[in-house]
N, C-alpha and C positions, 0 to 999 in steps of 0.2 A: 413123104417126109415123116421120120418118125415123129413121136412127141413130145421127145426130149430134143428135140433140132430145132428150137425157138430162141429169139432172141433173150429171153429168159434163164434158156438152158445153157447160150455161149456165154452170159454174164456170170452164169455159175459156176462153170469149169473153168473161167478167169478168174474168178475169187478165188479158187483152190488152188491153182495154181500159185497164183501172187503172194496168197497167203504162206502156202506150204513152206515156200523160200523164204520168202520174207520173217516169217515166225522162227522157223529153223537158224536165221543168221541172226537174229535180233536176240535167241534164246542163250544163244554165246559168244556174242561180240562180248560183254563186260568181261568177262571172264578168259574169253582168249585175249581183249588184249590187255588184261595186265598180266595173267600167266604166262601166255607164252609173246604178244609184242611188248611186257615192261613197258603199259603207259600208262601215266598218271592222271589228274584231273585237267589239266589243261591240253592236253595230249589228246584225252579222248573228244574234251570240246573242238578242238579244232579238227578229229575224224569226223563229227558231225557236221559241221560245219561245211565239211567238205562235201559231205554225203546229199548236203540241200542244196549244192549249187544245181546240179542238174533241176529239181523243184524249180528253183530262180528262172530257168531259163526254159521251163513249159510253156512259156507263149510262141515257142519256133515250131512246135506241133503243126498251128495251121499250116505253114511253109509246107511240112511233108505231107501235111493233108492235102497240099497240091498235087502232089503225084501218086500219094496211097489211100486207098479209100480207109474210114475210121477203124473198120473191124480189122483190117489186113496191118496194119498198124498197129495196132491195139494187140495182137498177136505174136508180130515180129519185137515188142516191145517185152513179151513176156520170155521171148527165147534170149534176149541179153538179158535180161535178170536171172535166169536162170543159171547163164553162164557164169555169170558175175561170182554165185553162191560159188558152184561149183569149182570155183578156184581158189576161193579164199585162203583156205588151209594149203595150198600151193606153195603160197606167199606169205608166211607169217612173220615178217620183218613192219616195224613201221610205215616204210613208203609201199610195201606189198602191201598191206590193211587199206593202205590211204586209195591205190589205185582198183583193187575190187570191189571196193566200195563202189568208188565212183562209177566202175563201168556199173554195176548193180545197178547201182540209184540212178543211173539215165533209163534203165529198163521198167523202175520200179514207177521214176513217175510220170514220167510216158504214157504210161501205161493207167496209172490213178487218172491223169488228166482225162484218157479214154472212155474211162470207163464210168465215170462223173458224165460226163456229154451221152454218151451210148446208154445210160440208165433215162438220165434224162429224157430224150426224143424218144424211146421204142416206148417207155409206160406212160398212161395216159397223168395228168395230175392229180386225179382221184386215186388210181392206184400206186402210185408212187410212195406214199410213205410207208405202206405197204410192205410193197415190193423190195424196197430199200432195207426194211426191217428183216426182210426173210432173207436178202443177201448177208445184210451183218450177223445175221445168224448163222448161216453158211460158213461166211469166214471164220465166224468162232469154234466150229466143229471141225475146221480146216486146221485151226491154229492149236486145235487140240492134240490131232492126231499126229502131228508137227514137233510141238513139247513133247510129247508121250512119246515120241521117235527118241528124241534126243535125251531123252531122260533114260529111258530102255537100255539106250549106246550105251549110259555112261553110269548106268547104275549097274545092269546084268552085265554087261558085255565089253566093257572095259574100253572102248571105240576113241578111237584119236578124233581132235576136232579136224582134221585133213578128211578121214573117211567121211564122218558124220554130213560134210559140209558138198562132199563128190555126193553122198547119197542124197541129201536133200536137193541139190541143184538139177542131179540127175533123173529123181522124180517128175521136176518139172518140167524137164527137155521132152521127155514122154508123152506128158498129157500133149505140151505142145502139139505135138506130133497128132496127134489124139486130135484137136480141133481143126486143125488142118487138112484132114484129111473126111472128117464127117460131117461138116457144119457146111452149110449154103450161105451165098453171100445174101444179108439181109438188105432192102432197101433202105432208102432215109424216108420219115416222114416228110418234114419237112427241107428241104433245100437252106445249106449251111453255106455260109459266107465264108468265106476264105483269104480273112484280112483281119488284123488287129484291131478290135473294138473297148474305145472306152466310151461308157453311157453314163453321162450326169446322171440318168435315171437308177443306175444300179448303184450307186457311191455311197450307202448303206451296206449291201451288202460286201463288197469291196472292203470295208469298215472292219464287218464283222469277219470278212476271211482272212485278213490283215493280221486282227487277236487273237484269230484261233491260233493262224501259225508258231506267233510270239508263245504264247502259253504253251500249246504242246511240246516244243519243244524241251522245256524245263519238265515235262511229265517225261518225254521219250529221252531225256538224254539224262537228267539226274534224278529223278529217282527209283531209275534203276541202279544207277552209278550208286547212291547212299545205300541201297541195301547190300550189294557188294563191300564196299570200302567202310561204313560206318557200323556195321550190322554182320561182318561176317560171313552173308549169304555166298555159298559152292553152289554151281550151274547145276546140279538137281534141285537144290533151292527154290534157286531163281525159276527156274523151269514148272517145279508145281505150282508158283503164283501165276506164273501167265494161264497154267493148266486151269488154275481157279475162276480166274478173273474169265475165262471166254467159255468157260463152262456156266458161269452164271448169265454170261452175255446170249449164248445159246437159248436159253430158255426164254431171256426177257427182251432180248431185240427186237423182236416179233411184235413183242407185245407194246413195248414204247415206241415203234411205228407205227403202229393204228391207234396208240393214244395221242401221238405227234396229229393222225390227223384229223382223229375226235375234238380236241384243245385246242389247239393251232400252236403255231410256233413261234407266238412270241412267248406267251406262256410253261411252254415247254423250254425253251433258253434260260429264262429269265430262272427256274427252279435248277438249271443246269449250272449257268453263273453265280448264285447265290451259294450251292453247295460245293463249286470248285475256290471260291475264296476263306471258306473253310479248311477246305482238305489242303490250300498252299499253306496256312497256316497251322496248320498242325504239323504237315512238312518240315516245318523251322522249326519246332518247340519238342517235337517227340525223340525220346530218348530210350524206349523200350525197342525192340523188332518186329515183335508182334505186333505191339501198335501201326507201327511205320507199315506194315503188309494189309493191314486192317484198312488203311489209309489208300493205299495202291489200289487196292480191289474196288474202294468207291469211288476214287479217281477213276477208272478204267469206266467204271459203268459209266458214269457221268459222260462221259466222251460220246455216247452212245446215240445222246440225243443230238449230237452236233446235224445226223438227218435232217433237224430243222432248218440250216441255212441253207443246203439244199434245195427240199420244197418250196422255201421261203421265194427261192430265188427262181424255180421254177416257174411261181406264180404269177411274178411281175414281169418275167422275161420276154424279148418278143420270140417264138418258135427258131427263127431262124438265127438266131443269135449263140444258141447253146453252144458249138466245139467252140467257136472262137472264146468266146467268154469262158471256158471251162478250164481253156490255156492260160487264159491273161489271170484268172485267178487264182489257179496255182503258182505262176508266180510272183502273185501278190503274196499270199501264203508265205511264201519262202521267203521276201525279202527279211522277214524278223530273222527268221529260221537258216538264212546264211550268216546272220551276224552274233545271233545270241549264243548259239555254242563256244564258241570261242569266246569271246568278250566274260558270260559268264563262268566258262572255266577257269579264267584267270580267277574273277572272286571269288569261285568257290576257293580257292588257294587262299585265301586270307577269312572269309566266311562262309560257309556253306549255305546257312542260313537264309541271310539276304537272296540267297538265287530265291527261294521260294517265298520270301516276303516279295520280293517283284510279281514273281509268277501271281499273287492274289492281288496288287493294283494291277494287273492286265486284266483279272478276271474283273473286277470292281469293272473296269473300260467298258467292257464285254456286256456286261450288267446292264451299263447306263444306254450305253447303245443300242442295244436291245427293245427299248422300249420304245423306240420308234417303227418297227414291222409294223405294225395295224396301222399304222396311216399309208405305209410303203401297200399294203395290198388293198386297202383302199382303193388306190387309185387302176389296179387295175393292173393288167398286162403293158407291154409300151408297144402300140400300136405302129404296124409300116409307116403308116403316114408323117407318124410323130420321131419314126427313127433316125428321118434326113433331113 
C-alpha cells in the first residue's frame, strides 16, 4: 500500500473533490442567477432553501449505510455532486437552477454527513483537531485553485457559465474515478449502529449544531447576495474574495486546530461567537464595499473554529455512536437552514438589514450556550452501559 492510500489520504481527495465543485458552483450562483436565471432576493432565498432540504434529510444516511458501507457511500455521494455541477449551466431557467441544485446538494451533504463520521472514527481524539485543521486547509487550497479556475474563464478567456460549470463538475467525475480505483476498503474501528439515535446526553451539542445551521446560512446566502446587489461585485469580484478568504484560511487552519486543541473548545467558541456578533452587526450598518469584503473575510475565518463542536462532540460521544449521530445532526443543522432562506428573503425585500441584526441574536444564543462544554466534557464520554 502506497502512502498516500490511508484513510487520511481518502479524506483528502474527498475534500478536493467536494470542494472543487462545490467552490466552482457557489463562485457563480449570485451572479448566474440573476444574470442569466433574473432572480431576485426572494428567489434566491428560496433556491437556498431548497438546496438544504436534502441537509434536512441526512439522517436517511444510516438507512443506506444498511446496504453501503461508509467510504462507498461517501464516494458515490461525490459522483452526484459532481453531476449536479456539471449540468447546471445546462439548465439555466428558474426550475432548471432549482432542480441542479437539488440533485447537487443531496451529493453535497451526503457526502459532509460522511465525512464528518469518517474523520471522526479513523483519528484518534488527540489527533483530531489536528487533522481536522490540515483538512480545512486542504479545502482551502482546493477552493483556491477553483476560484482561480473561474476567474481565469472569465477574466482571460471569456468562458460561458455552461462551460465553466461542465468543467468544474467534470474535474470532479475524474478524481472520482481516481479513488475508485486506487484506494482499499478501510475498516471501522469501532462497530456503528445502524438506527436513529437521539441521546439526552448530546442535547448541548444538538443545541449548538442547531445555531450553527441558523447562522450560516445568513453568511452563505446573504452576504454574498449584499455584495452582489448592494455593492456592485461582477463574479471576478466575488471570486477574488473567496480566493482571499481561503488563502488566508490555508495558512491559519492548521494553526487554529492545534490551538482548538491546546485551549479547548469552549474557549475557542466562545471567541468565535463573540467576534461573529460583531461581524452580523456591522453586516447591517456598513455602507462602503470595502468595508462589507473586510467584514466577509473575518466572517469566513471565524467559521473556521466551528472544528470545535466537532471535537467537542467527539469527546463526549460513545465510539459507536458517530455515523448515526453524524446523520441526525446534520439534519438538525438544516432544520433552521430549510426555513431561513426563504422566510428571510422575503425581509430582506422590506430590510436587508434586520437579516443580519438576527444573524448576531443567533450568534449571542451560540455565545450563551457555549458556556456549558466544560461541564459536558467533564462528565466524560457516555459509556455502553449508560447508553440503554
Amino acid at each position: 500500500m502506497s502512502r498516500w492510500q490511508t484513510p487520511f489520504g481518502f479524506l483528502a481527495i474527498a475534500v478536493i473533490i467536494m470542494t472543487l465543485n462545490f467552490s466552482a458552483w457557489n463562485a457563480m450562483l449570485n451572479n448566474f442567477a440573476i444574470e442569466v436565471a433574473q432572480f431576485d432576493g426572494a428567489q434566491i432565498g428560496l433556491l437556498q432553501s431548497l438546496r438544504e432540504i436534502p441537509g434536512f434529510l441526512a439522517f436517511t444516511a444510516v438507512f443506506v449505510l444498511l446496504i453501503l458501507k461508509e467510504q462507498t457511500f461517501a464516494l458515490l455521494s461525490l459522483c452526484l455532486l459532481s453531476v449536479g455541477v456539471a449540468i447546471t449551466g445546462l439548465l439555466p431557467s428558474m426550475y432548471g437552477l432549482f432542480a441542479t441544485t437539488v440533485l447537487m446538494s443531496i451529493g453535497f451533504h451526503y457526502f459532509e454527513t460522511l465525512n464528518q463520521s469518517l474523520s471522526l472514527q479513523w483519528f484518534s481524539k488527540a489527533e483530531a483537531p489536528a487533522m481536522l485543521g490540515k483538512l480545512m486547509s486542504l479545502k482551502s487550497l482546493s477552493a483556491l485553485l477553483a476560484f482561480g479556475m473561474v476567474w481565469l474563464g472569465f477574466t482571460l478567456f471569456d468562458i460561458s457559465y455552461r462551460t465553466m460549470y461542465l468543467l468544474a463538475g467534470g474535474c470532479g467525475l475524474l478524481l472520482c474515478l481516481l479513488l475508485a480505483v486506487s484506494m482499499p476498503q478501510f475498516p471501522e474501528r469501532t462497530p456503528q449502529r445502524r438506527k436513529l439515535l437521539l441521546r439526552k446526553r448530546y442535547r448541548l451539542y444538538y443545541l449548538l449544531t442547531f445555531l450553527s445551521g441558523a447562522r450560516r446560512q445568513i453568511f452563505v446566502v446573504f452576504a454574498g447576495f449584499l455584495m452582489v446587489e448592494k455593492f456592485g461585485y461582477s463574479v471576478t469580484d466575488i471570486t477574488a474574495l473567496y480566493m482571499l478568504n481561503h488563502l488566508i484560511n490555508f495558512f491559519l487552519a492548521p494553526i487554529i486546530g492545534r490551538w482548538i486543541g491546546r485551549v479547548g473548545e469552549q474557549r475557542a467558541l466562545t471567541l468565535e461567537y463573540t467576534g461573529l456578533i460583531m461581524v452580523f452587526v456591522g453586516y447591517g450598518l456598513v455602507e462602503s464595499g470595502y468595508l462589507a469584503a473586510a467584514l466577509y473575510v473575518v466572517d469566513h475565518l471565524f467559521f473556521a473554529m466551528a472544528i470545535g463542536i466537532k471535537t467537542y462532540f467527539q469527546k463526549i460521544a460513545n465510539a459507536g455512536d458517530i455515523a448515526a449521530t453524524s446523520g441526525v445532526s446534520f439534519t438538525i443543522n438544516h432544520i433552521a437552514a430549510v426555513i431561513i432562506p426563504a422566510s428571510f428573503g422575503i425581509l430582506w425585500l422590506i430590510n436587508p438589514s434586520r437579516v443580519f441584526y438576527l444573524g448576531a441574536l443567533l450568534a449571542l444564543a451560540s455565545l450563551i450556550a457555549s458556556q456549558w462544554i466544560n461541564r459536558d466534557l467533564a462528565k466524560g464520554p457516555l459509556e455502553l452501559s449508560a447508553a440503554h
